[in-house]
C-alpha positions as YAML, in Angstrom:
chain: A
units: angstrom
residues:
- id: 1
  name: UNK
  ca: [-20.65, -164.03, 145.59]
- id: 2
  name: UNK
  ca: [-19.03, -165.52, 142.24]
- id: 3
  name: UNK
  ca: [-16.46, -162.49, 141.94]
- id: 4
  name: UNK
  ca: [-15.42, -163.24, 145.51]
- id: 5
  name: UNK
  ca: [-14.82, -166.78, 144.64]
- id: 6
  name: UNK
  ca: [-13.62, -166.05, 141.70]
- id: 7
  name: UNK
  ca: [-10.71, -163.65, 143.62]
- id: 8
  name: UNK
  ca: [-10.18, -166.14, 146.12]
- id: 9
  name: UNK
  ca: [-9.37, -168.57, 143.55]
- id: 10
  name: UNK
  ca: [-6.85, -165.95, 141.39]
- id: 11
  name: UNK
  ca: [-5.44, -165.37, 145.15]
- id: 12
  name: UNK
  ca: [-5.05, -169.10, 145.88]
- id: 13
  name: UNK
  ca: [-3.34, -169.84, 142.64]
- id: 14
  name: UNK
  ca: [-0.01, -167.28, 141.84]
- id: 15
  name: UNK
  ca: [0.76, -170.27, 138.90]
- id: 16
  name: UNK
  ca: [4.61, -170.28, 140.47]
- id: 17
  name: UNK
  ca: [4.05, -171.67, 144.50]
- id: 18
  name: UNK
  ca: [0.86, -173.21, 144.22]
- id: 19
  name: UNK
  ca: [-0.38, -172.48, 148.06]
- id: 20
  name: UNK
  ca: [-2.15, -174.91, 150.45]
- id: 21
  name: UNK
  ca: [-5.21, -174.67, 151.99]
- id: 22
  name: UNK
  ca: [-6.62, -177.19, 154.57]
- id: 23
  name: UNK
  ca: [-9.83, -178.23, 153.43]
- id: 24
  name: UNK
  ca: [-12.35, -180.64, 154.20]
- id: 25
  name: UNK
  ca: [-12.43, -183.08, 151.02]
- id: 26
  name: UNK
  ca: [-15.73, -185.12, 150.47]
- id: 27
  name: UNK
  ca: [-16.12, -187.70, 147.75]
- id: 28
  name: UNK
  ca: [-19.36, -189.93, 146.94]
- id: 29
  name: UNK
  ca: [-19.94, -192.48, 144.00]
- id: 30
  name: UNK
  ca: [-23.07, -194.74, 143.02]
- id: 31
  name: UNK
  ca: [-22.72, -198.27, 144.01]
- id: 32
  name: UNK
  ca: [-22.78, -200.72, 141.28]
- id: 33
  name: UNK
  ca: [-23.00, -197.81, 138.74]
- id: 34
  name: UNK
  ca: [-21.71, -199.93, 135.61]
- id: 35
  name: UNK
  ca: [-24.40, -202.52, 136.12]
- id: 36
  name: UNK
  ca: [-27.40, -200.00, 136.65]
- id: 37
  name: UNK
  ca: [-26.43, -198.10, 133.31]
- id: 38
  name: UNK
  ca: [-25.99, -201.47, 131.59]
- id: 39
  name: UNK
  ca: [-29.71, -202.74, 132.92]
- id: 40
  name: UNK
  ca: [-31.18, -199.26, 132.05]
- id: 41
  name: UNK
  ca: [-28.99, -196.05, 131.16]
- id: 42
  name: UNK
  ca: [-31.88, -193.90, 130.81]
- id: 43
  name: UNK
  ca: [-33.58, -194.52, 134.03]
- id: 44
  name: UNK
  ca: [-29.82, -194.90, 135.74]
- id: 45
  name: UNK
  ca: [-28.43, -191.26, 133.94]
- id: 46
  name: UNK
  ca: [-31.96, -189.51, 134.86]
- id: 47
  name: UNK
  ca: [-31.90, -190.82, 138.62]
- id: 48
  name: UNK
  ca: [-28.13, -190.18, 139.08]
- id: 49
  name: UNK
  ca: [-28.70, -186.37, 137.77]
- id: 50
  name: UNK
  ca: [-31.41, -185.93, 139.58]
- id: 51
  name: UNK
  ca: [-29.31, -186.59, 142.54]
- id: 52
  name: UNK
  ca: [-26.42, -184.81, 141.80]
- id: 53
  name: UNK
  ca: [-28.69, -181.63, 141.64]
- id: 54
  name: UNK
  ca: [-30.54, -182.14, 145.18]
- id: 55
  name: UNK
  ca: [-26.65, -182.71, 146.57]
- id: 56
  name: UNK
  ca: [-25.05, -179.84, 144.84]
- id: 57
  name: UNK
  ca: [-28.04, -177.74, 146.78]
- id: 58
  name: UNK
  ca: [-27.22, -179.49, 150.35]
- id: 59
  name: UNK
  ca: [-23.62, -179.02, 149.33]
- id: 60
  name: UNK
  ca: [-24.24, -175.23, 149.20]
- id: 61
  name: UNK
  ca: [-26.84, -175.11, 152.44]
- id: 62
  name: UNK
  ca: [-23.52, -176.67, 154.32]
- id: 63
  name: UNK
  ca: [-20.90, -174.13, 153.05]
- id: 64
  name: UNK
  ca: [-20.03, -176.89, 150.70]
- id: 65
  name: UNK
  ca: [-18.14, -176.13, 147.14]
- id: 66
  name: UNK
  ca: [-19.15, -178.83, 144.12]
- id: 67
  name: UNK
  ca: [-15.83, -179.12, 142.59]
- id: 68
  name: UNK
  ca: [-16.40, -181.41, 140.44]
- id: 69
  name: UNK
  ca: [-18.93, -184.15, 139.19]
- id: 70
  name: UNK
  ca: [-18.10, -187.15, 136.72]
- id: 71
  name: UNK
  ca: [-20.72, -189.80, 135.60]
- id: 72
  name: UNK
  ca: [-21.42, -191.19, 138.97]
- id: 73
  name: UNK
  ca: [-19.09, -189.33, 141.53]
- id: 74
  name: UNK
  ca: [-18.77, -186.11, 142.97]
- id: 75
  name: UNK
  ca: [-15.95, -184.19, 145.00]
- id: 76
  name: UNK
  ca: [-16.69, -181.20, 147.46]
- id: 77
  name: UNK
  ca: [-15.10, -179.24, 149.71]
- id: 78
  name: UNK
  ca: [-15.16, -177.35, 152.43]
- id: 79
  name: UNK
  ca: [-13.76, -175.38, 155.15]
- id: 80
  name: UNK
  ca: [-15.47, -177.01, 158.17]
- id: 81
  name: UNK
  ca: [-14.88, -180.73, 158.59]
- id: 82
  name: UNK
  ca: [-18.27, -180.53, 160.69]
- id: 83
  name: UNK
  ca: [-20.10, -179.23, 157.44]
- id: 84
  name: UNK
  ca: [-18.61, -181.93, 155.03]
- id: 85
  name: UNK
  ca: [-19.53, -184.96, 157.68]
- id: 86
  name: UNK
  ca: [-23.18, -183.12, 157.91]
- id: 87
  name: UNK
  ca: [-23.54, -182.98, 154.25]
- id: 88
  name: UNK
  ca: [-22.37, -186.62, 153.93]
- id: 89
  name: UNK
  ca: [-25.51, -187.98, 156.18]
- id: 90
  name: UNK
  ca: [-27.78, -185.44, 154.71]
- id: 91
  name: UNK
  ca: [-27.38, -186.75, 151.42]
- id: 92
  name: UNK
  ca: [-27.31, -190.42, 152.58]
- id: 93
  name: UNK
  ca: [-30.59, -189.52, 154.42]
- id: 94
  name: UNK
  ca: [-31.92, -188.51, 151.10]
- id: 95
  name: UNK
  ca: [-30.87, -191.57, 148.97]
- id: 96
  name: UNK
  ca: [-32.56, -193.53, 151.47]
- id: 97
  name: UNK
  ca: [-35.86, -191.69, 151.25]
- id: 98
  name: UNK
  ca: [-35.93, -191.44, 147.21]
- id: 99
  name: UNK
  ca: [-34.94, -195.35, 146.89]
- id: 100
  name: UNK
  ca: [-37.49, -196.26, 149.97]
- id: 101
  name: UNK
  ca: [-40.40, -198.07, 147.49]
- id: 102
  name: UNK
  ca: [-37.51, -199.39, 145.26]
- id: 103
  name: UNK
  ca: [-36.69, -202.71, 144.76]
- id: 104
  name: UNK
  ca: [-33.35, -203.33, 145.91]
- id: 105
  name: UNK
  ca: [-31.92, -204.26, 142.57]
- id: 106
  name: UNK
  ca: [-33.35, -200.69, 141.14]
- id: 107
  name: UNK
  ca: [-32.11, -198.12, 144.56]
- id: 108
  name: UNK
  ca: [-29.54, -196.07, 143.99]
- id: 109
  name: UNK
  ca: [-26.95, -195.85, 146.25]
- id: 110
  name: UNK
  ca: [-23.86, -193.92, 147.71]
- id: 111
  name: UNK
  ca: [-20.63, -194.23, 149.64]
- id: 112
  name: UNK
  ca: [-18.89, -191.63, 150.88]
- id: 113
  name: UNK
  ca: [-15.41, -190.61, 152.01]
- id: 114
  name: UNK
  ca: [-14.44, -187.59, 153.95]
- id: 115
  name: UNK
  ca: [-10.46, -186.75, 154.52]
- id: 116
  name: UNK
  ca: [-9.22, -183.29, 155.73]
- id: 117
  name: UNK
  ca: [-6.12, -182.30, 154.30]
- id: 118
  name: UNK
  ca: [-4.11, -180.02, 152.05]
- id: 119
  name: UNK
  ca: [-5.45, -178.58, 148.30]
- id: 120
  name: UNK
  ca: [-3.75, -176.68, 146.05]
- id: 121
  name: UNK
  ca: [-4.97, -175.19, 142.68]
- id: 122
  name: UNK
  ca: [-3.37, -175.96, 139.59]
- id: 123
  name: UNK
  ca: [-3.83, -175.47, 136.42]
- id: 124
  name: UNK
  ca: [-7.60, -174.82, 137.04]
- id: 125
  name: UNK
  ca: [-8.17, -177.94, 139.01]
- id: 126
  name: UNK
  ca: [-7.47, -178.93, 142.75]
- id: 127
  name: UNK
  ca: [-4.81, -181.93, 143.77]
- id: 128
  name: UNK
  ca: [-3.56, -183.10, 146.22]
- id: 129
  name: UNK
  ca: [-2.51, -186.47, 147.99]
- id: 130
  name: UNK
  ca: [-5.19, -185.75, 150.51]
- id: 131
  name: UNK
  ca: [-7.89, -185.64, 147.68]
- id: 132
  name: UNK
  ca: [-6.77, -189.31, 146.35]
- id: 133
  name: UNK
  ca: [-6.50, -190.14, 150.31]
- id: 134
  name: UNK
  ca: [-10.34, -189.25, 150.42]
- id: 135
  name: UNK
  ca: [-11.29, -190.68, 147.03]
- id: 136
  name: UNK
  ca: [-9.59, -193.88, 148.66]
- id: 137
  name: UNK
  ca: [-11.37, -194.20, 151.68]
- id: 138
  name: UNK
  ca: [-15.07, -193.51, 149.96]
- id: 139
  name: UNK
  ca: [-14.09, -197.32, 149.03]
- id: 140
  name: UNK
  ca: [-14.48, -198.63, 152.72]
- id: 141
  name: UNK
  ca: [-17.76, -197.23, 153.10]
- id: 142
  name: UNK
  ca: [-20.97, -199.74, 152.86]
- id: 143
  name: UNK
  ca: [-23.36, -199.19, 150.44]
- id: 144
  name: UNK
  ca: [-25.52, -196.58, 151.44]
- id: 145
  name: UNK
  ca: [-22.43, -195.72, 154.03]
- id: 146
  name: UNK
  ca: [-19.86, -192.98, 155.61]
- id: 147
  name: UNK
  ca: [-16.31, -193.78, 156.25]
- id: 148
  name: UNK
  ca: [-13.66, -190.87, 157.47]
- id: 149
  name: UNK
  ca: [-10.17, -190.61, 157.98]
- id: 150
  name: UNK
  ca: [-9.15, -190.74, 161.47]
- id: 151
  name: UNK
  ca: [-8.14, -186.66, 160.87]
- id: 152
  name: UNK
  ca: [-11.87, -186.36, 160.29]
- id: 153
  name: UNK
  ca: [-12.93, -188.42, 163.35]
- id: 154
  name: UNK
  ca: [-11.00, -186.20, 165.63]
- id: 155
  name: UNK
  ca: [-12.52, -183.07, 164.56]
- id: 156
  name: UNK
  ca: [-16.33, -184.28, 164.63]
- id: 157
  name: UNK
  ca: [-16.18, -187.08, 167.71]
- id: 158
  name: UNK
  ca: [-17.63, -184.71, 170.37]
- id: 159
  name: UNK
  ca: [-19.43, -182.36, 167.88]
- id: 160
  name: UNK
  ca: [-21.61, -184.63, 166.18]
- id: 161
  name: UNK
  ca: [-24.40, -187.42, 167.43]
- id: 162
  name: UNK
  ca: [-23.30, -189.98, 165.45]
- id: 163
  name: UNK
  ca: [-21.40, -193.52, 166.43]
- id: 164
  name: UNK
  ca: [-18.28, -194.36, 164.77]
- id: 165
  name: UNK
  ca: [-16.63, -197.59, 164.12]
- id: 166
  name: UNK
  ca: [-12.73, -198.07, 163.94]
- id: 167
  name: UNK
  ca: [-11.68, -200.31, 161.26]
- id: 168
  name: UNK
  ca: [-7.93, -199.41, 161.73]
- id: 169
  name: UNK
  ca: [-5.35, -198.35, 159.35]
- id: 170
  name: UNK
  ca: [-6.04, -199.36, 156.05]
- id: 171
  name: UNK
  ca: [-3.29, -199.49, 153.04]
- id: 172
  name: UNK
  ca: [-5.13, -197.55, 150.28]
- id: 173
  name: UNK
  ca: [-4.02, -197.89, 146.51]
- id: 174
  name: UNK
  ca: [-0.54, -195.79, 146.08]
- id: 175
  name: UNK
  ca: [-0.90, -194.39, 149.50]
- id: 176
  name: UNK
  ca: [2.78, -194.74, 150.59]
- id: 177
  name: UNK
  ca: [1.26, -194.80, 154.50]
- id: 178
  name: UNK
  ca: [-1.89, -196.49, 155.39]
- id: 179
  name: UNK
  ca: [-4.58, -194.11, 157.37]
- id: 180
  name: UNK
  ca: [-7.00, -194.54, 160.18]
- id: 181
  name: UNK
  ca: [-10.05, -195.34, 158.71]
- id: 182
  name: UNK
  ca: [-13.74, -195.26, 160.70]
- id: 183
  name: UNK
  ca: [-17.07, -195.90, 159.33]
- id: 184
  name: UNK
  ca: [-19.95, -193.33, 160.38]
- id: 185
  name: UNK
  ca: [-22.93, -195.21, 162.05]
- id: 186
  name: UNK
  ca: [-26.03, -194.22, 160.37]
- id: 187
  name: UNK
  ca: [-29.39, -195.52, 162.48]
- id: 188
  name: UNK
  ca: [-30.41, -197.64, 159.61]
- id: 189
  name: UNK
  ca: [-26.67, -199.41, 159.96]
- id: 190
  name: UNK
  ca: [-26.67, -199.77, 163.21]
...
Protein backbone atom coordinates (compact mmCIF):
# COMPACT_ATOMS: atom_id res chain seq x y z
CA UNK A 1 0.00 0.00 0.00
CA UNK A 2 2.95 2.60 0.78
CA UNK A 3 4.89 1.66 -2.57
CA UNK A 4 1.65 2.36 -4.43
CA UNK A 5 1.41 5.68 -2.84
CA UNK A 6 4.63 6.19 -2.97
CA UNK A 7 4.42 5.65 -7.17
CA UNK A 8 1.44 7.62 -7.36
CA UNK A 9 3.16 10.40 -5.81
CA UNK A 10 6.63 10.03 -8.18
CA UNK A 11 3.77 9.85 -11.06
CA UNK A 12 1.96 12.97 -9.84
CA UNK A 13 5.08 15.00 -9.53
CA UNK A 14 7.51 14.97 -13.06
CA UNK A 15 9.36 18.23 -11.05
CA UNK A 16 8.90 20.22 -14.67
CA UNK A 17 4.63 20.46 -15.15
CA UNK A 18 3.57 19.91 -11.81
CA UNK A 19 0.02 18.08 -12.71
CA UNK A 20 -3.42 18.69 -11.09
CA UNK A 21 -5.50 16.53 -9.43
CA UNK A 22 -9.04 17.40 -8.12
CA UNK A 23 -9.16 16.56 -4.66
CA UNK A 24 -11.31 16.96 -1.83
CA UNK A 25 -9.26 19.33 0.67
CA UNK A 26 -10.27 19.17 4.45
CA UNK A 27 -8.76 21.41 7.08
CA UNK A 28 -9.59 21.48 11.01
CA UNK A 29 -7.92 23.61 13.86
CA UNK A 30 -8.58 23.78 17.78
CA UNK A 31 -10.57 26.70 18.83
CA UNK A 32 -8.93 29.02 21.14
CA UNK A 33 -5.70 26.90 20.90
CA UNK A 34 -3.25 29.79 22.16
CA UNK A 35 -5.26 30.27 25.31
CA UNK A 36 -5.65 26.44 26.23
CA UNK A 37 -1.73 25.93 25.87
CA UNK A 38 -1.19 29.15 27.83
CA UNK A 39 -3.76 27.85 30.83
CA UNK A 40 -2.17 24.33 30.63
CA UNK A 41 0.26 23.11 27.72
CA UNK A 42 0.58 19.77 29.07
CA UNK A 43 -2.98 18.84 29.42
CA UNK A 44 -3.72 21.07 26.01
CA UNK A 45 -0.51 19.18 23.86
CA UNK A 46 -1.65 15.61 25.41
CA UNK A 47 -5.49 16.18 24.51
CA UNK A 48 -4.74 17.76 21.07
CA UNK A 49 -2.42 14.53 20.19
CA UNK A 50 -4.60 12.37 21.38
CA UNK A 51 -6.97 13.70 18.89
CA UNK A 52 -4.99 14.01 16.07
CA UNK A 53 -4.34 10.17 16.36
CA UNK A 54 -8.19 9.03 16.65
CA UNK A 55 -8.66 11.52 13.35
CA UNK A 56 -5.73 10.36 11.39
CA UNK A 57 -7.53 6.68 11.94
CA UNK A 58 -11.16 8.06 10.73
CA UNK A 59 -9.17 9.89 8.10
CA UNK A 60 -7.94 6.48 6.80
CA UNK A 61 -11.49 4.45 7.49
CA UNK A 62 -12.88 7.35 4.91
CA UNK A 63 -10.22 6.97 2.15
CA UNK A 64 -8.80 10.03 3.72
CA UNK A 65 -4.84 10.99 3.29
CA UNK A 66 -3.25 13.02 6.58
CA UNK A 67 -1.13 15.36 4.73
CA UNK A 68 -0.09 17.19 7.13
CA UNK A 69 -0.50 18.13 10.93
CA UNK A 70 0.94 21.37 12.72
CA UNK A 71 0.41 22.18 16.48
CA UNK A 72 -3.29 22.43 16.37
CA UNK A 73 -4.41 21.90 12.64
CA UNK A 74 -4.55 19.28 10.26
CA UNK A 75 -5.04 19.06 6.33
CA UNK A 76 -6.46 15.87 4.49
CA UNK A 77 -7.45 14.88 1.41
CA UNK A 78 -9.30 12.94 -0.53
CA UNK A 79 -10.75 11.77 -3.66
CA UNK A 80 -14.47 11.68 -2.73
CA UNK A 81 -15.95 14.97 -1.55
CA UNK A 82 -18.64 12.57 0.17
CA UNK A 83 -15.72 10.93 2.25
CA UNK A 84 -14.06 14.30 3.35
CA UNK A 85 -17.72 15.85 4.49
CA UNK A 86 -18.22 12.25 6.36
CA UNK A 87 -14.95 12.43 8.01
CA UNK A 88 -15.59 16.09 8.99
CA UNK A 89 -18.88 15.08 11.21
CA UNK A 90 -17.25 11.94 12.33
CA UNK A 91 -14.60 13.68 13.95
CA UNK A 92 -16.88 16.53 15.22
CA UNK A 93 -19.07 13.66 16.62
CA UNK A 94 -16.05 12.54 18.48
CA UNK A 95 -14.87 15.92 19.98
CA UNK A 96 -18.22 16.19 21.26
CA UNK A 97 -18.24 12.85 23.03
CA UNK A 98 -14.51 13.17 24.56
CA UNK A 99 -15.28 16.94 25.81
CA UNK A 100 -19.02 15.78 27.02
CA UNK A 101 -18.10 15.93 31.16
CA UNK A 102 -15.80 18.96 30.42
CA UNK A 103 -16.26 22.18 31.58
CA UNK A 104 -16.67 24.43 28.83
CA UNK A 105 -13.59 26.47 29.48
CA UNK A 106 -11.45 22.97 29.43
CA UNK A 107 -13.38 21.12 25.87
CA UNK A 108 -11.53 21.02 23.09
CA UNK A 109 -12.86 22.00 20.07
CA UNK A 110 -12.76 22.01 16.14
CA UNK A 111 -13.80 23.84 13.01
CA UNK A 112 -13.62 22.56 9.91
CA UNK A 113 -13.43 23.57 6.24
CA UNK A 114 -13.93 21.41 3.26
CA UNK A 115 -13.16 22.93 -0.48
CA UNK A 116 -12.79 20.68 -3.60
CA UNK A 117 -10.39 21.85 -5.93
CA UNK A 118 -7.07 21.48 -7.72
CA UNK A 119 -3.52 20.07 -5.89
CA UNK A 120 -0.41 19.82 -7.24
CA UNK A 121 2.83 18.39 -5.68
CA UNK A 122 5.79 20.37 -5.34
CA UNK A 123 8.71 20.15 -3.96
CA UNK A 124 7.43 17.38 -1.59
CA UNK A 125 4.44 19.30 -0.40
CA UNK A 126 0.90 19.97 -1.95
CA UNK A 127 -0.37 23.78 -2.98
CA UNK A 128 -2.67 25.10 -4.35
CA UNK A 129 -5.15 28.17 -4.24
CA UNK A 130 -7.87 25.70 -3.49
CA UNK A 131 -5.94 24.46 -0.32
CA UNK A 132 -5.68 28.25 1.11
CA UNK A 133 -9.49 28.53 -0.26
CA UNK A 134 -10.25 25.60 2.26
CA UNK A 135 -7.89 26.68 5.03
CA UNK A 136 -10.02 30.01 4.61
CA UNK A 137 -13.32 28.83 4.96
CA UNK A 138 -12.45 26.39 8.20
CA UNK A 139 -12.65 30.16 9.65
CA UNK A 140 -16.53 30.49 9.13
CA UNK A 141 -17.23 27.42 10.86
CA UNK A 142 -18.66 27.65 14.68
CA UNK A 143 -16.88 26.17 17.23
CA UNK A 144 -17.45 22.69 17.26
CA UNK A 145 -18.74 23.39 13.40
CA UNK A 146 -18.60 22.44 9.45
CA UNK A 147 -18.56 25.03 6.81
CA UNK A 148 -18.03 24.02 2.85
CA UNK A 149 -17.53 25.73 -0.19
CA UNK A 150 -20.49 25.94 -2.32
CA UNK A 151 -18.32 23.30 -4.84
CA UNK A 152 -18.62 21.00 -1.85
CA UNK A 153 -22.36 21.63 -1.23
CA UNK A 154 -23.21 20.62 -4.71
CA UNK A 155 -21.56 17.37 -4.62
CA UNK A 156 -23.00 16.16 -1.09
CA UNK A 157 -26.69 18.08 -1.06
CA UNK A 158 -28.67 14.96 -2.13
CA UNK A 159 -26.08 12.38 -0.89
CA UNK A 160 -25.84 13.21 2.60
CA UNK A 161 -28.62 13.69 5.63
CA UNK A 162 -27.40 16.66 6.80
CA UNK A 163 -29.00 20.48 6.64
CA UNK A 164 -26.99 23.17 5.26
CA UNK A 165 -27.07 26.82 5.80
CA UNK A 166 -26.09 29.46 3.06
CA UNK A 167 -24.14 32.25 4.38
CA UNK A 168 -23.33 33.60 0.83
CA UNK A 169 -20.16 34.55 -0.75
CA UNK A 170 -17.68 35.44 1.58
CA UNK A 171 -14.30 37.54 0.68
CA UNK A 172 -11.60 35.30 2.27
CA UNK A 173 -8.01 36.74 3.06
CA UNK A 174 -6.04 37.10 -0.50
CA UNK A 175 -8.77 35.28 -2.25
CA UNK A 176 -8.95 37.52 -5.39
CA UNK A 177 -12.91 36.15 -5.71
CA UNK A 178 -15.07 35.59 -2.79
CA UNK A 179 -16.74 31.84 -2.63
CA UNK A 180 -20.05 30.41 -1.64
CA UNK A 181 -19.75 29.52 1.71
CA UNK A 182 -22.46 27.06 3.76
CA UNK A 183 -22.26 25.87 7.22
CA UNK A 184 -23.09 22.00 7.81
CA UNK A 185 -25.98 21.58 10.38
CA UNK A 186 -24.90 19.24 12.98
CA UNK A 187 -28.09 18.06 15.40
CA UNK A 188 -26.46 19.60 18.36
CA UNK A 189 -26.43 23.13 16.16
CA UNK A 190 -29.50 22.96 15.05
Amino acid sequence: MQEQKQNELNNFADGVNHPRRLRAILFADVVGFSRLMAEDEMDTSVRVGSFIRKFSKLGKAFNGQLVQTSGDGLFFLFESVVDAVRLATEMQRLSEKENADLPDDKQIKFRIGVHLGDVMWVADQYVSDAINVASRIEGYARNGGISISGAVYEQVKHKLNLGFEYLGPMALKNIPDPVEVYRVKLQTQE
